[in-house]
N, C-alpha and C positions, 0 to 999 in steps of 0.2 A: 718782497717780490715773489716768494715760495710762497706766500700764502694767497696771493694774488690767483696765482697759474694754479694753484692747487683748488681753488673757489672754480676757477672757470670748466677745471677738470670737470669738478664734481659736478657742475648744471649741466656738464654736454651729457653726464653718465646720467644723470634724472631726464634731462628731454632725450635721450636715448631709448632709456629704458618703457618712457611713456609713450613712446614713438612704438617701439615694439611689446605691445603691453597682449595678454591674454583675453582671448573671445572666450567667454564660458557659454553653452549652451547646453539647455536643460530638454533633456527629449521625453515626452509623457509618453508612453504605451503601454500595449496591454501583456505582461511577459508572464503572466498566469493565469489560469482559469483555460476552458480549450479555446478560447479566442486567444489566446498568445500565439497561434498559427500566424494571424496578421502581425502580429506585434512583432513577432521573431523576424520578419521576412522587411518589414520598415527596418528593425535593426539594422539588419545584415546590407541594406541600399546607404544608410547611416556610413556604417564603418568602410565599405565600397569607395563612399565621396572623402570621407579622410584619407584614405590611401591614395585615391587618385590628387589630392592637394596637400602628401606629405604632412597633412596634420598642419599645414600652412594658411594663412590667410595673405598672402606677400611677404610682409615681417612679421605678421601680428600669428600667435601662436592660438590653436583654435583647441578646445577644449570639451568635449562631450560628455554630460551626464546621465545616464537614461536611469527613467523613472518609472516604476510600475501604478498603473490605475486601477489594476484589478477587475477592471471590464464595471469601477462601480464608480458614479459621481461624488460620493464622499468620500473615494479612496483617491480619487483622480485632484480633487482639491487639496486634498492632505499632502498631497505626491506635489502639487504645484505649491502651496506654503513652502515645506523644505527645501526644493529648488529657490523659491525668490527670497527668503529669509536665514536660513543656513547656507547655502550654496553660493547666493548672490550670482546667480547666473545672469546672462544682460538679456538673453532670447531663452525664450519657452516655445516651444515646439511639439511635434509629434499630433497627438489626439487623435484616436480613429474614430470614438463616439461622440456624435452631436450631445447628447444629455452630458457626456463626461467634461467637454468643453465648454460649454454653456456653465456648468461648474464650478470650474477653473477659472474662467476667464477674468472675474475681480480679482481674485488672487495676483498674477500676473499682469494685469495692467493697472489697478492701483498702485501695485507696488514699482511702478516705474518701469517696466522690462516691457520685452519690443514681443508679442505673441504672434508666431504665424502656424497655424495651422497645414499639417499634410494632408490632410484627409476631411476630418469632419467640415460642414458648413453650412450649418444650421441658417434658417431663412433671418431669425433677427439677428445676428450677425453682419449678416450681407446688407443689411436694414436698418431700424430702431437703433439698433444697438451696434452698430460702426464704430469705430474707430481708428484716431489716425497714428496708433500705436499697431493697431492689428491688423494680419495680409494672409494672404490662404494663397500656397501654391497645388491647390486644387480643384474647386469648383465649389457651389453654391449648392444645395441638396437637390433641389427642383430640375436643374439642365438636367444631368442624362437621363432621365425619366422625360423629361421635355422632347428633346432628340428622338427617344423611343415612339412616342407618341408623333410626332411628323413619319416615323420609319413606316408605321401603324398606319397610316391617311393613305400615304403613297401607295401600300400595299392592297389597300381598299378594302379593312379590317375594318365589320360594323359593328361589333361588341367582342366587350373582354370582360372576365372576372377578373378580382384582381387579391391579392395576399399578399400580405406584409408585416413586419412584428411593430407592436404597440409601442410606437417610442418614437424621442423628436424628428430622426432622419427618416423612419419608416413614414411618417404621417406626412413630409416633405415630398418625398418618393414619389405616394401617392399625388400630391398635390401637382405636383410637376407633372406627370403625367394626364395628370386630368387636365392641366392647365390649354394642352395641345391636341390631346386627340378627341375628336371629330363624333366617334362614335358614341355607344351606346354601352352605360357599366350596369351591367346585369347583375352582378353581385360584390361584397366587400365583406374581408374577413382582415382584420387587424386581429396577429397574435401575438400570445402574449410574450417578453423578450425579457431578459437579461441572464444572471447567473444559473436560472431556473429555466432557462426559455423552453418554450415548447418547440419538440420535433419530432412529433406526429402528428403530421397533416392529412391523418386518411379520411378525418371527417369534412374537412374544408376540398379535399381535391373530391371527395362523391358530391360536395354541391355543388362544386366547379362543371362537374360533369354533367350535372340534371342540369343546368342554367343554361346552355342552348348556344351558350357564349363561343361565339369563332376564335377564341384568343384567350391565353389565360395571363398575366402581367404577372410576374413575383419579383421581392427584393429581399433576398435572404444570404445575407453574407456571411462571412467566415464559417464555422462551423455547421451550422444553418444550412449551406448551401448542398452541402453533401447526404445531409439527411433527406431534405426537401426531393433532390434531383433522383435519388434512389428510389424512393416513394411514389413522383413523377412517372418512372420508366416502369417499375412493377406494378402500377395501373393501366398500364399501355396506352397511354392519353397522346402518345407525338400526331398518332393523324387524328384523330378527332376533337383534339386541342392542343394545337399548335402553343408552344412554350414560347414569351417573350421576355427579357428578366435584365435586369441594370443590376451590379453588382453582386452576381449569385453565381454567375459561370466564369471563373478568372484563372491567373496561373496559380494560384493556392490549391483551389478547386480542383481542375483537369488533370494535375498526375494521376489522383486519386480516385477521379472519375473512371481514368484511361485505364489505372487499375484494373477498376473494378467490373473491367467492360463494358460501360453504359455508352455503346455504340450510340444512342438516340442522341446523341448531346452535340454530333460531328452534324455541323452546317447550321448548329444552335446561329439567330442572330441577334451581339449586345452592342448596346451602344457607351460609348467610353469617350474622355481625352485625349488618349494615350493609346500608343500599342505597341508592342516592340517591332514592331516592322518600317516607324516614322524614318524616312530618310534623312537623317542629319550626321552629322561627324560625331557631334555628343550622344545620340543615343544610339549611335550602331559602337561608342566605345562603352556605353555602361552595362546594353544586353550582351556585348560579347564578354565582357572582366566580367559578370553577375555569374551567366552561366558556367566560364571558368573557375568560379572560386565556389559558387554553391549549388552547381549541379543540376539547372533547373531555370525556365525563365522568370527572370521577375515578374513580380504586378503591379499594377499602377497602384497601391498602397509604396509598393518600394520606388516607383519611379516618380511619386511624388513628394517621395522622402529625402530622396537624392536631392533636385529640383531644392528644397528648402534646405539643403546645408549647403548648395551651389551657391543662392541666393545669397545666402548670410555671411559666408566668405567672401564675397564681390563687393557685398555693402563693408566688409570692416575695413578691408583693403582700402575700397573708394574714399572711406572714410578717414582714413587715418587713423584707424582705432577704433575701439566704442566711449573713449572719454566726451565725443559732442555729438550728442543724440539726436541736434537737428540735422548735422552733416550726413549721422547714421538714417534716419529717417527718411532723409531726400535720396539716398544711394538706394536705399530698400526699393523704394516709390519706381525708380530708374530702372531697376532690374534689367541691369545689365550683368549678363551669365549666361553663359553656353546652358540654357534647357536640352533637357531630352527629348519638350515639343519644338522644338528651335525655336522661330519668334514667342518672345515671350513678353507681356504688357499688364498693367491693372486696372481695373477701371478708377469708378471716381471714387467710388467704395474698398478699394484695394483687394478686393479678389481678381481673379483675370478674365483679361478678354482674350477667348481662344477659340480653337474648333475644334467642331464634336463629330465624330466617325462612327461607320454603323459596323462592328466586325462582324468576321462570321469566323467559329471555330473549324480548323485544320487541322489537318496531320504534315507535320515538314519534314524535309527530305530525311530525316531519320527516325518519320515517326512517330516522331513526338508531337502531340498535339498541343495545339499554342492558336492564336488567332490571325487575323489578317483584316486592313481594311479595305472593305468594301465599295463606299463612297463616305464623302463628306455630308453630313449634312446640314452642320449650323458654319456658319464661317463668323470668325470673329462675334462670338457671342457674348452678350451682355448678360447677364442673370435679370432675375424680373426684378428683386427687390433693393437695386441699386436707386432707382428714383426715390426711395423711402429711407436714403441714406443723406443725414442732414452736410455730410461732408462735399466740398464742391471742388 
């Protein structure tokens, strides 16, 4: 009879245990080279969503690894092998760069683990190369360049030069933009990007300026963007080439802008998913806890970092764990989670369908300059290369 009750102990303590089993989650960024500005700043939105869920997923204990990519795709692969083969993490996460993701990405879902991207979202992704392993709680590379290019029509903008660094998300960038606006591209300077990248653009803004162009388009982010906008303003291009830019003016950016005094930057207008000013319960508690604990608003690198550890704690919960990965898989799909965009959805492709806002950078009541939006201008958007996605 003791061994009876002692047998049944022990299977309530194994389905106990498997009941409240560990979420490992592997977070790729970039935490060296000076692009670890972004990577630092995903971090810190990272450990923000564990505090705010006590490190909880309901029962199930949730577990963070972050992994450096070194701003390189061989390092970013090498970074995701140790994650899905040492680690055994069940979600790979993170990626700010489309080439570093594109990379990674066999790694990671060959090896069985459920990939959602914060950031990068390279077009064959969203495409070709879908899967129903992989979700992006961010956007498709082409929208806000798309968005831009509608803000651009309305505004009755007949030519733009445009500048970008040579690499998968810059050439998307591009792509999206052209995809929408109307006018006329008078000129294209694709430069060159990565650990080396170029940041002097005194040759490319003097042909910007001979081109005749009403509008000048950039996409230069993290580091990039501070060089590029300094360069911008000590040419004195703001009236005779009005600046328009997706990803290059953010809260990374603006302290350091506001710094440096580059007054010309106050009424800049970008367009985004995101912005800290979204009216919801969840994102007016993550820009408040952000700026409390680091001093500074987030960016939507951090608020769509948050956003995929929300996500992933909702699915393990929903799921009762990560031991059946079609239960995990349907919960994912469901995303059901307090966003910081509040409604949140995927298409068929499992990126989302959301809306795109046009800001314009302010000074708020302390100052501090930060953005605002302006209007809406895509509602519930689809990305283009989800009909190229065999998933239905």
């Amino acid at each position: 009879m003791k061994r009876t009750i002692s047998a049944a102990l022990a299977a309530a303590m194994l389905a106990g245990a498997a009941m409240a089993d560990t979420a490992k989650i592997g977070f790729v960024t970039t935490l060296t080279t000076p692009a670890a500005v972004i990577g630092n700043d995903m971090k810190n939105a990272v450990d923000l969503a564990m505090e705010h869920l006590g490190g909880k997923a309901g029962e199930h204990t949730l577990e963070v690894i972050f992994a450096d990519d070194g701003f390189a795709p061989d390092t970013g692969k090498q970074a995701t092998d140790k994650l899905v083969k040492q680690d055994n993490v069940d979600f790979v996460t993170g990626f700010i760069w489309s080439h570093v993701l594109l990379a990674a990405r066999k790694s990671a879902l060959d090896g069985g683990k459920f990939l959602i991207s914060a950031n990068a979202g390279p077009s064959q992704m969203a495409g070709q190369l879908c899967d129903p392993n992989f979700f992006s709680t961010s956007w498709q590379n082409d929208q806000t360049p798309m968005a831009m290019g509608e803000v651009l029509n309305r505004a009755g903008v007949k030519s733009l030069y445009i500048m970008a660094p040579n690499y998968a998300a810059g050439k998307d960038m591009v792509a999206g933009l052209e995809r929408t606006f109307a006018g006329e591209v008078v000129g294209k300077d694709l430069t060159k990007w990565g650990a080396d990248a170029q940041l002097d653009f005194s040759a490319e803004l003097a042909k910007a300026k001979a081109s005749g162009a009403q509008g000048l388009f950039v996409f230069y982010p993290g580091a990039a963007a501070g060089a590029f906008v300094k360069q911008y303003q000590q040419a004195g291009l703001k009236d005779s080439l009005p600046l328009y830019s997706v990803f290059t003016i953010d809260a990374i950016s603006l302290p350091k802008l506001q710094a440096a005094g580059f007054q010309d930057i106050l009424g800049s207008k970008i367009t985004q998913e995101w912005d800290p000013s979204l009216d919801n319960e969840a994102n007016k508690r993550f820009v408040t806890d952000f700026k409390a604990k680091y001093g500074s608003y987030p960016s939507f690198y951090a608020a769509q970092s948050y956003d995929a550890i929300m996500l992933i704690a909702a699915a393990v919960e929903q799921a009762g764990g990560t031991g059946d990965k079609d239960k995990l898989r349907a919960a994912l799909k469901a995303a059901d989670f307090a966003s910081v965009r509040g409604d949140f959805k995927f298409g068929t492709n499992n990126m989302p369908v959301q809306d795109f806002y046009l800001r314009e950078v302010v000074a708020d009541a302390d100052g501090n300059w930060t953005t605002k939006v302006v209007e809406t201008v895509y509602e519930d958007a689809v990305d283009p290369y989800a009909a190229e996605c065999p998933m239905k």
